[in-house]
N, C-alpha and C positions, 0 to 999 in steps of 0.2 A: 872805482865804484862798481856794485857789481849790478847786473845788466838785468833786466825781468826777461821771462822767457818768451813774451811775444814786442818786446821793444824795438819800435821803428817798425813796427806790422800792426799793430791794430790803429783804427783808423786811416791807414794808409792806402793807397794807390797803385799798384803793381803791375809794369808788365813784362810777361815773360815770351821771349821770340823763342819760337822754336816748341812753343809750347803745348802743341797738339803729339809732342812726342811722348818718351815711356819716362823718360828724365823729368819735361817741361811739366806734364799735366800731374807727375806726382806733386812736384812743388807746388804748381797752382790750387791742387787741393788742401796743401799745407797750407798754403796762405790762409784761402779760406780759412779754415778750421782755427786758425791764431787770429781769428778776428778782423782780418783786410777789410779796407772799403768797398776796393775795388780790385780786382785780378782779371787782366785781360792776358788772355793765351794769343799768341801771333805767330801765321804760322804760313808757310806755302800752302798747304793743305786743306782744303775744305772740310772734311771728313780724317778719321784713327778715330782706333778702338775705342780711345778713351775721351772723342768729342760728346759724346750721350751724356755722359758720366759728369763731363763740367760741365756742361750746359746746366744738368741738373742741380746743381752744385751753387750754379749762380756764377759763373764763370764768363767771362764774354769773350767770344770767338771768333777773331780777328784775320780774314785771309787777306796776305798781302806776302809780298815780296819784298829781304832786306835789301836784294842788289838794285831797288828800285826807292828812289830817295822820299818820291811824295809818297809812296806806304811807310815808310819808316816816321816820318814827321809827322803824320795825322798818328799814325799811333800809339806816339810817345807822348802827345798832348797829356796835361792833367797831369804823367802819373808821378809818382815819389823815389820811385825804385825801379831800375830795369836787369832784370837776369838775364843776358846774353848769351843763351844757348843755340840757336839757329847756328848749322854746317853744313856741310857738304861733302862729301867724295873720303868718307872713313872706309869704306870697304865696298867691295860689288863693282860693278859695271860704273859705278858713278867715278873711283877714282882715276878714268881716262877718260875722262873730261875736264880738261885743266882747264879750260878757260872759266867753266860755271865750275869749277870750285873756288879759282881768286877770286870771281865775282862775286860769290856767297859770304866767303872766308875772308875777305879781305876788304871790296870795297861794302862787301853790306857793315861789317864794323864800321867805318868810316862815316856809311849814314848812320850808325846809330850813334857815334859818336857825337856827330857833328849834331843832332837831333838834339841830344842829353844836354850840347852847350844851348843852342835855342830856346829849349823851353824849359831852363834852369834844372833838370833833372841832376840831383843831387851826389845820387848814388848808382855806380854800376857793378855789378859782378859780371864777368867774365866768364866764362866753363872753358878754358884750354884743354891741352893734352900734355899726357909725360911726354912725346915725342918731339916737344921744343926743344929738350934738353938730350933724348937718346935718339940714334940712328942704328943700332946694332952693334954698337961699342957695350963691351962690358963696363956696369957701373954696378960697385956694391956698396952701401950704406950713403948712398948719394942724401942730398938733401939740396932748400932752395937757393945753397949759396951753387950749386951747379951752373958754369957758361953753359950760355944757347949754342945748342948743335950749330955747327956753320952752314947757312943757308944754300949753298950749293951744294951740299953735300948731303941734303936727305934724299932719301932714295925714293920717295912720293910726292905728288904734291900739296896733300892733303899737311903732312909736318911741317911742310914750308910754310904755306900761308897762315896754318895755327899760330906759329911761331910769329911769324909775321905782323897779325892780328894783335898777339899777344903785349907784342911789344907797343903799338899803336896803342892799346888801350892804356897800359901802365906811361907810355909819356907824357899820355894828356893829363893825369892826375893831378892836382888844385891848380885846374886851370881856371880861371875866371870866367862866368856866366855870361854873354854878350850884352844880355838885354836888364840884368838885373843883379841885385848884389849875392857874393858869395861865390861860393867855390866845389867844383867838379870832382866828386872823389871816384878813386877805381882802385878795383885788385881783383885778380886773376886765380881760377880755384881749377886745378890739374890733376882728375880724378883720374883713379886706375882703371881695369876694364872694369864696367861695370856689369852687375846682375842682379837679378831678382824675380819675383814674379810675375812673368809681363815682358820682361826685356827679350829685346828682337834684333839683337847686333849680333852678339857673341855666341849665348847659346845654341840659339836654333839653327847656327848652320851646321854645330858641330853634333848636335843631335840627330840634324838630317843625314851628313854625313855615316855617322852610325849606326842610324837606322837602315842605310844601304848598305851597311858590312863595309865601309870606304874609312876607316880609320884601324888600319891594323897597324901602324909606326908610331909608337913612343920617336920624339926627334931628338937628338942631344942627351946628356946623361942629365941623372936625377936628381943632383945637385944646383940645376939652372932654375934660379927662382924669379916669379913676377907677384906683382900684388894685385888686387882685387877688391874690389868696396862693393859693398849692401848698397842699394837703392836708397832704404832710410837713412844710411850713415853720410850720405852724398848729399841729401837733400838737406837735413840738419847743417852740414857744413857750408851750406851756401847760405842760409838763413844765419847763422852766426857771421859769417862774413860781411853780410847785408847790414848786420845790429854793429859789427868791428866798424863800417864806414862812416855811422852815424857823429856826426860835428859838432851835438847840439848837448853831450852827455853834462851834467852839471859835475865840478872838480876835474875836467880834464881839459888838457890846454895842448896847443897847437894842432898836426895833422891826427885823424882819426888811428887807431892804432893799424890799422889792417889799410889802409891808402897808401895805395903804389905796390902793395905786393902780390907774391904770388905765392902758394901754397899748395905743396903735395896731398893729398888726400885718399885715403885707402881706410883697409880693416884695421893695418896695422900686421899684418898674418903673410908676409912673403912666404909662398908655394907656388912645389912646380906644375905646373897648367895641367898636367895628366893626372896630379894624386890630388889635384883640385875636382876634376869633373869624375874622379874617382867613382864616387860614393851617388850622383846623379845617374851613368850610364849602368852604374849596377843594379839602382830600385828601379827601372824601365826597361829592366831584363836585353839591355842591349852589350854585345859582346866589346870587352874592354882591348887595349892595343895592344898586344902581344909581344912585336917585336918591337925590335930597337931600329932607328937608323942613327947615322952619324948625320952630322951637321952639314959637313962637305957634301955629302950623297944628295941630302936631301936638296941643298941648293942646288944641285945640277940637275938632280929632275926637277924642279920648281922650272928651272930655265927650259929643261926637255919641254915639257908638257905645258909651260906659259900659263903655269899658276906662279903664285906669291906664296912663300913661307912665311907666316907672323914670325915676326925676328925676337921677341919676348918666346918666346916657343923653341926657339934657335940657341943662340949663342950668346946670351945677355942675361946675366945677373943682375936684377931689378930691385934693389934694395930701400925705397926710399920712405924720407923720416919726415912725418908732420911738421915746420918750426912751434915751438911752443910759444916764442915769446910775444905771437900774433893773438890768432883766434883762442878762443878757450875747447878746440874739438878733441872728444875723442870720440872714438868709434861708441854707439848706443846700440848697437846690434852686433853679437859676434857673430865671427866666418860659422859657427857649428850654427846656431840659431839661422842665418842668414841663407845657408843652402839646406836644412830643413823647410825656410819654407818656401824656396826652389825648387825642390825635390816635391812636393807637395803639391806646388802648380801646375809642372811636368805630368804629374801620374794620372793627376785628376782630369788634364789636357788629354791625355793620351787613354784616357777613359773614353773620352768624347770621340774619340775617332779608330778608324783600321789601321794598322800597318801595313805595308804591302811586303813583298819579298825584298830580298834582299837584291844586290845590283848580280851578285852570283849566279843565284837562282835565277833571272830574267835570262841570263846569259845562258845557261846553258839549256833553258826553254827555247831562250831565238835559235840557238847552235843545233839544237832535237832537231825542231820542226824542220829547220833547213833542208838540214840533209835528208829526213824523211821525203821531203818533199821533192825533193834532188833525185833521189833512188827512187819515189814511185812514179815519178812523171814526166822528169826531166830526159832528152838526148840524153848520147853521152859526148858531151862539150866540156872539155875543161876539166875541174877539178869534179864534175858529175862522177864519172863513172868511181873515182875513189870514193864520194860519199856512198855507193851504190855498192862498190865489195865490201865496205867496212858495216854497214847495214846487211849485208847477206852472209856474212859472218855470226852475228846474233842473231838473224831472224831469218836463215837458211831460204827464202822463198820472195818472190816478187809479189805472189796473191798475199802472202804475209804483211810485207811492206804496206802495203797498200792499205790491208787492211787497220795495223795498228796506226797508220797516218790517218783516217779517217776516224780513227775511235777521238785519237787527238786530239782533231781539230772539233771535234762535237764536246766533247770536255772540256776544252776552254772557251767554246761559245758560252756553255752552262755555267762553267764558271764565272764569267764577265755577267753575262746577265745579273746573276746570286750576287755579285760582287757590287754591283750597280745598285741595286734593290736595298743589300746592306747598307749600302756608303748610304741612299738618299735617309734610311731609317736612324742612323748616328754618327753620319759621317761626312755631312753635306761640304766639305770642303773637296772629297774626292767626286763629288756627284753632279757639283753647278754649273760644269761644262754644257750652256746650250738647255738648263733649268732653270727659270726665275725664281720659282719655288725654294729650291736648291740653293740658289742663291742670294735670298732674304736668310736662310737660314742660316746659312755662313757667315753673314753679316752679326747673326744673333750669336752665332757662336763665338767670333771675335770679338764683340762687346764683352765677353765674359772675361778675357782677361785686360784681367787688371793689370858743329864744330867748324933812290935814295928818298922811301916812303914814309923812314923810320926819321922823318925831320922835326922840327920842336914849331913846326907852323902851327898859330893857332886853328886853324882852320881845315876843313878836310873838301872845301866847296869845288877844288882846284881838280879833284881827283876822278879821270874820266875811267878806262880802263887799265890792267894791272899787266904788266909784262908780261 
């Protein structure tokens, strides 16, 4: 039978964890808009960009904690539907902290788990990751019959507990409600990276990156492809997933089609990560990566320097294929439409604000001043008197010296000042340091844009903290 486009959403109940994010609050505004009863966003968060926006919206905004059982249980009261978005430790300083990431990742599932049986919540979606299934293994035309990576063998912890989660949530599927009659449906939606207008994981480090002149390595050859989903095409997909749980359709008999699985989710458009952000670092006039390095190389400086190379970026062929014989998704936004209007929120962003120099230029500012300052005033201690002949080499004289160090340093007082005055007039993001004014205005400016346990216990009440 075929399904109406807002089935199992109008008059309905919805909450979404994690929902003060760029994922959580588009959905919740989708809800909205297809008619909900009711959409509560739940979230660590008090405040994001996009709490104004649902408040107005009609949205209720829910702060609490999933790794804390009674916010999970008062929040799930009432509702019909929960989309389990709320993670922890995908990228940044958060992913060493393994203890609050299994606590997020792993036992907060378990409270909401164990909540969904409580208060008969019917339906859950999941938001996983591909990396239940990849660690830096090449995989090409993979699809959801793929084993889960083996759990000691992710290289984060952030894959592990997804994984981990992942699995909890698909075992408990038609489990029986404690208190009432019927049956607990789940399944699991494993989006690719995501982007769009607004999104704040991916893009904007590799734009800041860029905007410092700090991306000059293509890694791996151009053959190494990964996928990619639209924001809308993401959102859509979990709302079909939400209408696949429904129990109640007339002419369909036994489990819901979509309960207990999991599903790939992308454009559909496998591309390699550099001829992906192609067409973005080129309309924001930022300089594209030049050379090449190899894979090896890069890993050993990843380990030099105690950064992380994205292993989708590396040495993994990332091929993967929707099932069809689940959801009815395909992509409603293509990759060309989808970073048009990327590219669009980018420019208009970067309207609103200065650039500063590059990390180049800073450098060979700090390197000048130095040595000026070395040759017109310093002893000669050290490596002094070398910055002292290599300066009297250009500028034959010490009154010299002196003099163009002092013009200098008066031109970039002037500057900073002009640079200060700019930023507060359109650019109050570089200027709110130690300004309230500045401050509020930042505020306004981000308003604008728009992740042996695995046992068959019914129960999850048992469960203190995670290894």
């Amino acid at each position: 039978m075929h399904l109406s486009e807002n089935e199992g959403v109008e008059d309905k109940t919805f909450l979404v964890t994690g929902g003060l994010g760029f994922v959580g609050s588009t959905l919740c505004l989708e809800l909205v808009r297809r008619g909900a009863r009711r959409v509560r966003a739940f979230d660590f968060r008090p405040e994001s960009p996009w709490s104004d926006d649902l408040r107005r919206q009609g949205v209720t905004c829910i702060r609490g904690d999933v790794s804390k059982k009674q916010d999970v249980v008062k929040a799930l009261d009432g509702a019909d539907c929960v989309f389990h978005l709320a993670s922890y430790g995908m990228s940044g300083k958060e992913m060493l902290q393994y203890g609050r990431v299994d606590e997020i990742n792993i036992n907060g599932t378990c409270h909401v788990l164990d909540a969904c049986l409580e208060h008969g919540v019917s339906r859950l979606v999941y938001v996983s990751t591909y990396n239940v299934v990849f660690g830096g293994k090449e995989i090409v035309n993979g699809n959801e019959a793929l084993p889960y990576f083996p759990l000691d063998d992710h290289v984060d912890p952030y894959g592990r507990s997804k994984s981990i989660a992942e699995q909890l949530v698909l075992k408990s599927n038609g489990r029986p409600f404690k208190e009432r009659k019927g049956r607990f449906y789940s399944c699991a939606i494993r989006p690719a990276a995501i982007y769009g207008p607004g999104e704040e994981r991916h893009l904007p480090r590799i734009l800041k990156l860029a905007k410092l002149g700090l991306l000059p390595f293509k890694i791996g050859s151009t053959n190494v492809k990964s996928d990619w989903v639209y924001i809308d095409n993401l959102v859509f997909a979990l709302l079909l997933a939400s209408m696949e749980l429904l129990d109640d359709i007339p002419g369909r008999q036994g489990q819901p089609i979509a309960a207990g699985q999991a599903y790939f989710i992308s454009d559909g458009y496998p591309v390699n990560t550099f001829e992906f952000i192609r067409p973005l670092l080129k309309s924001l006039d930022y300089d594209l990566p030049k050379l090449s390095l190899a894979v090896p190389h890069a890993l050993f400086l990843g380990k030099l320097f105690g950064f992380s190379t994205h292993f989708c970026w590396c040495d993994s062929l990332l091929l993967v294929s929707q099932s069809k014989g689940g959801t009815r998704y395909s992509p409603m936004v293509s990759p060309q439409e989808g970073m048009a209007a990327t590219i669009a929120y980018w420019k208009e962003r970067k309207r609103r604000t200065v650039d500063g120099p590059t990390i180049y230029t800073w450098l060979f500012v700090v390197i000048g001043m130095t040595m000026l300052l070395c040759a017109a005033c310093m002893p000669d201690i050290g490596p002094v008197s070398l910055f002292r002949a290599i300066s009297l080499f250009f500028l034959r004289s010490i009154q010299i010296i002196r003099v163009v160090f002092l013009l200098s340093m008066v031109a970039h007082v002037c500057e900073a000042v002009y640079a200060w005055q700019l930023a507060r007039k359109i650019d109050p993001v570089n200027a709110r340091v130690g300004d309230p004014i500045a401050d509020n205005g930042y505020m306004s400016s981000q308003a604008f844009s728009v992740k042996q346990l695995l046992s068959s216990s019914p129960s999850f009440d048992h469960l203190g903290t995670v290894m």
